[in-house]
VMD Tcl script that draws the C-alpha trace (Angstrom):
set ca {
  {26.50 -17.13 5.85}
  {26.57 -19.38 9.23}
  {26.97 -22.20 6.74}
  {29.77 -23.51 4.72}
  {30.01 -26.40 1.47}
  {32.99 -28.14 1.87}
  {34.39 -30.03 -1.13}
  {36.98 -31.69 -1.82}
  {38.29 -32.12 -5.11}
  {39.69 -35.15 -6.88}
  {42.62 -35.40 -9.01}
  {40.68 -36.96 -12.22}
  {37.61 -36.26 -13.02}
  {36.53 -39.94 -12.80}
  {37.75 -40.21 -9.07}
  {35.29 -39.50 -6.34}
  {34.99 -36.06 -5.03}
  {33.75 -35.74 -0.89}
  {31.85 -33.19 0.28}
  {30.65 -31.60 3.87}
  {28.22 -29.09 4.87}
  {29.37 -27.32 8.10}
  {27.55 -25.11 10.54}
  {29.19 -22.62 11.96}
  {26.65 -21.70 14.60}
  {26.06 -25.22 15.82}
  {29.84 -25.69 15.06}
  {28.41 -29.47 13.65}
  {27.98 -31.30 10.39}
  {24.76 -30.78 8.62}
  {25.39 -33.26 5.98}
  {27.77 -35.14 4.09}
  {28.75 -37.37 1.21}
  {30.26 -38.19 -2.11}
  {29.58 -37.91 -5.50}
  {31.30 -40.59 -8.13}
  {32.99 -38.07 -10.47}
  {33.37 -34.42 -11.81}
  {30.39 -34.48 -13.80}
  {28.10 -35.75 -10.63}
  {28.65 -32.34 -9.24}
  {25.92 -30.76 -10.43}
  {24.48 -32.68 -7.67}
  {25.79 -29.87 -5.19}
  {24.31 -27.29 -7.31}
  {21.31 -26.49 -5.24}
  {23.75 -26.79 -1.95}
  {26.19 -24.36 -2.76}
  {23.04 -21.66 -3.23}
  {23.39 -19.52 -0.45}
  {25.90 -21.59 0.96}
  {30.10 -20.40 1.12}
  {31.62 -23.05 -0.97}
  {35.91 -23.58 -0.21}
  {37.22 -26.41 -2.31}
  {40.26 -28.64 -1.05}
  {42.69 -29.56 -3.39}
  {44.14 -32.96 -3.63}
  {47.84 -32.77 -2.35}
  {49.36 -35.30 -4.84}
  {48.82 -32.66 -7.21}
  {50.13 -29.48 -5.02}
  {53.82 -29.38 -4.10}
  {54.77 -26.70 -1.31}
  {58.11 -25.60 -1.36}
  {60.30 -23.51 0.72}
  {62.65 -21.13 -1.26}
  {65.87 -18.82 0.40}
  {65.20 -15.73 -0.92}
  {67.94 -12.31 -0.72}
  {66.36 -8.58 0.67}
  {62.88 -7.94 0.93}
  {60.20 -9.97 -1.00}
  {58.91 -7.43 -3.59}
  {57.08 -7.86 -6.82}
  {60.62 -8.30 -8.54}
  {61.25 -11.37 -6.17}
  {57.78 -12.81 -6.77}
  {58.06 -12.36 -10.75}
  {61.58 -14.24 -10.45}
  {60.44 -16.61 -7.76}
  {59.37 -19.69 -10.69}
  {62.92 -19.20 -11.76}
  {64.45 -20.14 -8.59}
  {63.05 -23.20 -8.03}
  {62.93 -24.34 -12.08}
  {65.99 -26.44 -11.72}
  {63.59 -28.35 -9.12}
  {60.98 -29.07 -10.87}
  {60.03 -31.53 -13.67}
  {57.41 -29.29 -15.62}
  {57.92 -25.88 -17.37}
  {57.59 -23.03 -15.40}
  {54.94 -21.28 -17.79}
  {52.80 -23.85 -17.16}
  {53.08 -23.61 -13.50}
  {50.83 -22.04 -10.65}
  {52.69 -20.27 -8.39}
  {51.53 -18.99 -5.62}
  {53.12 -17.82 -2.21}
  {51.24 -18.80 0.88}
  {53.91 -17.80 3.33}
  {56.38 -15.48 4.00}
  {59.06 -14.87 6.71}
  {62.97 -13.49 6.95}
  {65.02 -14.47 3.75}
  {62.31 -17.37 3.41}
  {59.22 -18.10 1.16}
  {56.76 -20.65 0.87}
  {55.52 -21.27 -2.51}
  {52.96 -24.01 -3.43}
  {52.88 -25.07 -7.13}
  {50.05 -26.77 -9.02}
  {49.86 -27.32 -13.45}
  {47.91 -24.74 -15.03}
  {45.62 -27.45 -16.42}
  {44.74 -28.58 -13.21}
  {43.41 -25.56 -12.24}
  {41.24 -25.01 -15.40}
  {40.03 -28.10 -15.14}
  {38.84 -28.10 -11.52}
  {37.05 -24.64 -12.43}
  {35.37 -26.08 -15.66}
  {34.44 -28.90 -13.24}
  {32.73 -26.36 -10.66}
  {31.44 -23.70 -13.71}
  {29.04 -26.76 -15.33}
  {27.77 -27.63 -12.08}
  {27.00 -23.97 -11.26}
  {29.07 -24.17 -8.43}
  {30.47 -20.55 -7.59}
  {33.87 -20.87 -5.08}
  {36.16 -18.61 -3.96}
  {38.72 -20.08 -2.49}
  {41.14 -23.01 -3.06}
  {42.65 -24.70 -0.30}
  {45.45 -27.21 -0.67}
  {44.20 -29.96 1.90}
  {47.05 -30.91 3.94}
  {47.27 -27.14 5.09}
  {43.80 -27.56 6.74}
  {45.15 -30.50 8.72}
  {45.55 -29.45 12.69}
  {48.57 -27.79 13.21}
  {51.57 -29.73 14.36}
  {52.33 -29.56 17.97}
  {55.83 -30.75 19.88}
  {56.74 -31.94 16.25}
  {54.30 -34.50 16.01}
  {53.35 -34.10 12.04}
  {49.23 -34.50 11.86}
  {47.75 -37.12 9.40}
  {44.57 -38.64 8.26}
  {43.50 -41.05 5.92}
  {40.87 -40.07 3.31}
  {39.40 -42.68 0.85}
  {43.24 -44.72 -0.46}
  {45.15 -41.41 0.19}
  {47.28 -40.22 3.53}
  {47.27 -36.55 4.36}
  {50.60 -35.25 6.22}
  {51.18 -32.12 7.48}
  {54.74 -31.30 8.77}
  {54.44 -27.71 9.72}
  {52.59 -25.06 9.59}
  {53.01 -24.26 5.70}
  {54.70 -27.99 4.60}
  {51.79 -30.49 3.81}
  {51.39 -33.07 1.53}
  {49.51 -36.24 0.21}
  {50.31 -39.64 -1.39}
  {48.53 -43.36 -1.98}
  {48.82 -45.61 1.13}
  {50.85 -47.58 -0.59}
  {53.65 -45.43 -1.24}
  {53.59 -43.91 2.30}
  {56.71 -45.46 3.78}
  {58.52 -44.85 0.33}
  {57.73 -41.17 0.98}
  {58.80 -41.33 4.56}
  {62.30 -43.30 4.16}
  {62.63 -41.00 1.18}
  {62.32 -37.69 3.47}
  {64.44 -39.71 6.36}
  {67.25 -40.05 3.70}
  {67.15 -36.39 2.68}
  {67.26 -35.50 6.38}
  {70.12 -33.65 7.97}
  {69.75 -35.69 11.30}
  {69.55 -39.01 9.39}
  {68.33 -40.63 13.47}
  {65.62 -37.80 13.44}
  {62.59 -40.41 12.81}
  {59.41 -38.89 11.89}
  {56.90 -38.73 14.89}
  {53.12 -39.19 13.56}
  {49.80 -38.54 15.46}
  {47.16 -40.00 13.26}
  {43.49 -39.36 13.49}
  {42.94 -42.56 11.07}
  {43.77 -46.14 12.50}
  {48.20 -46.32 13.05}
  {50.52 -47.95 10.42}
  {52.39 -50.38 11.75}
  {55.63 -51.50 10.85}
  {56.79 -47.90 9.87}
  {59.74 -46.12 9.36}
  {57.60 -43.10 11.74}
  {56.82 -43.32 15.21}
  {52.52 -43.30 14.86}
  {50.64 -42.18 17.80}
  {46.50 -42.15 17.93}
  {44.48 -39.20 18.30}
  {40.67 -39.21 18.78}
  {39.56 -40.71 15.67}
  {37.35 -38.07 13.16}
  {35.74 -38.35 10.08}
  {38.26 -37.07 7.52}
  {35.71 -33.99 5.82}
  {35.08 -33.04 9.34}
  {38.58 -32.22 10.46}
  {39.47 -30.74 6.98}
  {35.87 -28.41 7.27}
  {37.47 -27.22 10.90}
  {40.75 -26.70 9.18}
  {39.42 -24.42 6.70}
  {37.32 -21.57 9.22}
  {39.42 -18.26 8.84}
  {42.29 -20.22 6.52}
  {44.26 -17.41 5.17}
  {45.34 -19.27 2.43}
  {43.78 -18.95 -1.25}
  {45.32 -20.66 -4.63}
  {43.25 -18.44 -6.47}
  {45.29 -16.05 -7.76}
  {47.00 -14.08 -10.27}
  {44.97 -15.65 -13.60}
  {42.71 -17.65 -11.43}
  {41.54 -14.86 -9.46}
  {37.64 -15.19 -9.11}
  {35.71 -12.06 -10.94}
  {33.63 -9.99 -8.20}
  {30.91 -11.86 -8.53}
  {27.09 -9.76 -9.27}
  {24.21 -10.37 -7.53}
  {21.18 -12.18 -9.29}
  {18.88 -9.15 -7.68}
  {21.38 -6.42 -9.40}
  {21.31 -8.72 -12.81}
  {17.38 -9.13 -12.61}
  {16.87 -4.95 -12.00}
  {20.35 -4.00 -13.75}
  {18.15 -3.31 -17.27}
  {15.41 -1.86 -15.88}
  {17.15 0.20 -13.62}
  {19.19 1.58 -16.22}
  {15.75 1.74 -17.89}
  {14.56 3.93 -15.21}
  {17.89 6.19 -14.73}
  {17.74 7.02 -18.76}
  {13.85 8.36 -18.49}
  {14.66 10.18 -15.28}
  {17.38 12.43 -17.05}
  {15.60 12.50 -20.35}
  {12.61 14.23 -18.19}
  {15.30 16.27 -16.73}
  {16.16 17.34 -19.51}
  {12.72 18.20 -20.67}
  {11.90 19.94 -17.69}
  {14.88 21.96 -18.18}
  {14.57 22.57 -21.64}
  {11.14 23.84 -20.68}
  {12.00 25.92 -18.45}
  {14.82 27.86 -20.81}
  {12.24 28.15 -23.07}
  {9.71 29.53 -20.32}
  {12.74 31.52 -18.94}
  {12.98 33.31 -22.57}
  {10.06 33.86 -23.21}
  {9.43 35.67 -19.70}
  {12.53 38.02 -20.44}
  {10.90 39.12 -24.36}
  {7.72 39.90 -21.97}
  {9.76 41.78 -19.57}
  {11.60 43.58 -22.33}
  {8.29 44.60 -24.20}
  {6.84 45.91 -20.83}
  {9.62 47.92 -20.74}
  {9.94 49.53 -24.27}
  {6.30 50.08 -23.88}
  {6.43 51.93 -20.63}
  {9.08 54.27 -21.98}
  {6.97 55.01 -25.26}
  {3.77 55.65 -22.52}
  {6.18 57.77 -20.37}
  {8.62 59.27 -22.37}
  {9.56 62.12 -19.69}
  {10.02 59.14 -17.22}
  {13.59 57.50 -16.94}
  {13.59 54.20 -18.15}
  {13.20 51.59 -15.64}
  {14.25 47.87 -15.62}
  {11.04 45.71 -14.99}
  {11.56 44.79 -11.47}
  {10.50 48.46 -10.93}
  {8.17 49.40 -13.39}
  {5.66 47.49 -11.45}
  {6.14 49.43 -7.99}
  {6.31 52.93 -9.93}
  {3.23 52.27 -11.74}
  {1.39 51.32 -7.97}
  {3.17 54.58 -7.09}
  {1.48 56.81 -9.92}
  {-1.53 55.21 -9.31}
  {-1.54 56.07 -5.68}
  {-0.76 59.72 -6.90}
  {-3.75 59.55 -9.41}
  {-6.06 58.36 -6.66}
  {-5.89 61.47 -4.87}
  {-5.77 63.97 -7.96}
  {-8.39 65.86 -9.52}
  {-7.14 64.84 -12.87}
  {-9.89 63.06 -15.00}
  {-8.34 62.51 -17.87}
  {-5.03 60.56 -17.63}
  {-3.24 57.42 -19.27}
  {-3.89 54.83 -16.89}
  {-7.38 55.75 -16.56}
  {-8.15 55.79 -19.96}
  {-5.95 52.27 -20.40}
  {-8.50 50.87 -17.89}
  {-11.47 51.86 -19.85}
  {-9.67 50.81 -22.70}
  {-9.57 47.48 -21.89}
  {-12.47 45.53 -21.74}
  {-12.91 46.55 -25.93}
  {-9.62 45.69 -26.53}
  {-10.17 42.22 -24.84}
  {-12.78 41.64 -26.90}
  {-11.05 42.32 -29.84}
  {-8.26 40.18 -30.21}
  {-7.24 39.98 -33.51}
  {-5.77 43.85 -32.65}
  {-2.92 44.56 -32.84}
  {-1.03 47.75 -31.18}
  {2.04 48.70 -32.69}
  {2.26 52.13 -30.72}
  {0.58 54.43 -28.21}
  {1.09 58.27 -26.97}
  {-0.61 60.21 -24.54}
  {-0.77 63.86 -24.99}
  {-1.90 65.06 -21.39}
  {-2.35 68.71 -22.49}
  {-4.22 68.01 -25.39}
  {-6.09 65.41 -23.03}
  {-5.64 62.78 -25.88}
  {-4.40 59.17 -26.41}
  {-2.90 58.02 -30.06}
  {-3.34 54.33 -30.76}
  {-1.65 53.02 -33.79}
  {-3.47 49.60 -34.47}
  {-3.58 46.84 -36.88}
  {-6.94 44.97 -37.65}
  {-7.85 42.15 -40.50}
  {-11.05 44.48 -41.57}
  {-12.47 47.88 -41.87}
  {-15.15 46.47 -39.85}
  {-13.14 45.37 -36.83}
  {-12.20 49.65 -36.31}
  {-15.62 50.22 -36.43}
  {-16.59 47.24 -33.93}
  {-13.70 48.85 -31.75}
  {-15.24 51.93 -31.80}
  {-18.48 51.21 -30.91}
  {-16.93 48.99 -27.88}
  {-16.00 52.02 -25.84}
  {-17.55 53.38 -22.75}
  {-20.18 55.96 -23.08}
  {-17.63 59.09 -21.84}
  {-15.03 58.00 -24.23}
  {-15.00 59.30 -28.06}
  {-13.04 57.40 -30.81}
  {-11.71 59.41 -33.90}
  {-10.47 57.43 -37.13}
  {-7.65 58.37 -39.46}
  {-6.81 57.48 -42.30}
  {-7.02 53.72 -42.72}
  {-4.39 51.69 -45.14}
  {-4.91 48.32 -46.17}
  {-1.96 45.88 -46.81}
  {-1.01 41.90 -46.98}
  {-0.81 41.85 -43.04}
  {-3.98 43.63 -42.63}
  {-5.60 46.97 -42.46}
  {-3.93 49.53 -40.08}
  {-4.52 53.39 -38.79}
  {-4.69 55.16 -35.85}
  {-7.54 56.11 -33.57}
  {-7.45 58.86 -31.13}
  {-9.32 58.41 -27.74}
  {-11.14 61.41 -26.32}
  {-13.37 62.22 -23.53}
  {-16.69 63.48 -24.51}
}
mol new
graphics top color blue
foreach p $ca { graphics top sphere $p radius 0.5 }
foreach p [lrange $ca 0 end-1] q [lrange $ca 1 end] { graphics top cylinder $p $q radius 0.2 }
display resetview
């Protein structure tokens, strides 16, 4: 995103809250304004789409502290860090923000905000659709100091100070020089006078020594203060969910939709397939008890090979003077056994001396044998036993001669 919504917050939600829409690649304001309170928000709806939103936080309600800590800062130090500072502080630490924004040797900077603040400015932002992800308190967006000079501005009736690089704060105009005779009297070098470069008009008669910078338009100099801020108030509890994208909510269901009919017809398919699978092996296991009843002298043979040893007989056959043999006779055999398919063959032997094959068969009529019979080739003879007729049919045995 080359652009960025700036707003900045206000401490009620009938005060005024400004807002700022920076470019980053023309590094210049695209537009700018104010709406009149928290509900008038929803005005910046359609500008935060697409947009980066960071939200300033008023600094009368922020106080930044700097706390002596002993050892290394560790999650132990940050659980006990409220605790350090409660004698401080007018408010009960449970209903206290913390959160550190700075850390250096035996030192910690900690700015603290209510709780209730900080639901309320996201309730404010949540109604107008507003999605942010970062809260900035706005003195820390202020220019950084330079040869001591503290940097200040004046937005709307309230002064924004920043003393260092993690120390900033805000108050009315007209309790400015309280504030600042307040922090001379707390100084250690009580002739150390506070030396102010303003880019607002000076204050004169001041406790501070005011010098003028280029004058800019408060929003502008806070939306320059916040490009690659580090700091964040939203943490711990207020810690933004990873927000989903409207295309992954609008194709989420169907999606899923998609994923769940995909395996189901994996499934299928491989449910198929086992069945296909089994049924191919009961094939291959018939072919092979029926091969060992047509060659009994033969070793059995798994039916991988059965196929090559029966091109390998018939090779043999092709160049023998035997006319009467089993796979012969099966060839004749078959085009009336096609055409009778209600048979069924329960058994078969070939007698090779006795130039003879034995077909036990089942049939649902008298007259099917008799169709059989008169099915066969010219050279081949049919002889009928003794036929016995049951539930599952009638059933006997023919044997196959040549004439």
């Amino acid at each position: 995103m080359n652009e960025r919504l700036i707003i900045r917050l206000a401490s009620s939600a009938s005060q005024k809250n400004y807002w700022l829409i920076w470019s980053d690649s023309e590094n210049e304001i695209i537009a700018s304004g104010e709406v009149d309170n928290a509900e008038q928000l929803s005005l910046l709806t359609e500008k935060a789409f697409q947009r980066r939103v960071i939200c300033l936080l008023p600094g009368v309600d922020i106080c930044i502290k700097k706390v002596v800590i002993k050892g290394a800062f560790n999650r132990q130090m940050q659980q006990a860090l409220p605790y350090l500072v409660e004698e401080e502080l007018a408010s009960d630490v449970e209903k206290l923000h913390f959160n550190v924004i700075a850390k250096e040797t035996h030192l910690v900077h900690v700015a603290i905000c209510d709780k209730q603040k900080m639901y309320d400015w996201i309730d404010w932002l949540e109604k107008a659709q507003i999605n942010c992800k970062q809260f900035i308190p706005e003195g820390l967006t202020l220019p950084l100091p330079e040869d001591g000079k503290w940097q200040a501005i004046k937005l709307g009736e309230q002064w924004l100070i920043r003393e260092t690089a993690n120390i900033a704060w805000s108050c009315d105009h007209s309790m400015l020089n309280t504030i600042l005779e307040s922090k001379l009297k707390n100084s250690a070098d009580e002739d150390l006078v506070p030396r102010i470069e303003s880019y607002s008009p000076v204050i004169e008669d001041s406790v501070a020594e005011w010098s003028s910078h280029d004058a800019m338009l408060p929003m502008e100099l806070l939306a320059i203060g916040t490009k690659n801020n580090p700091v964040n108030f939203l943490t711990a509890e207020f810690k933004p969910v990873k927000e989903v994208s409207p295309y992954i909510k609008k194709w989420r269901i169907p999606a899923a939709a998609g994923v769940l009919l995909f395996i189901v017809s994996v499934l299928n398919i491989y449910s198929h397939t086992l069945q296909v699978q089994a049924e191919t092996e009961l094939i291959q296991q018939q072919v092979e008890t029926i091969y060992s009843q047509a060659f009994p002298r033969e070793s059995k043979l798994r039916y991988a090979r059965i196929n090559y040893k029966l091109d390998t007989m018939l090779k043999e056959l092709q160049g023998s003077s035997v006319e009467f043999d089993f796979l012969t006779v099966l060839d004749d055999l078959s085009p009336a056994l096609m055409s009778l398919k209600e048979f069924e063959i329960s058994s078969l032997k070939f007698d090779s001396k006795k130039q003879e094959l034995q077909l036990a068969l089942t049939a649902p009529s008298f007259q099917a044998f008799e169709t059989f019979a008169a099915e066969l080739p010219e050279h081949l003879s049919a002889q009928q036993g003794a036929l016995n007729n049951s539930k599952s049919g009638v059933s006997g045995v023919l044997t196959i001669r040549k004439k």
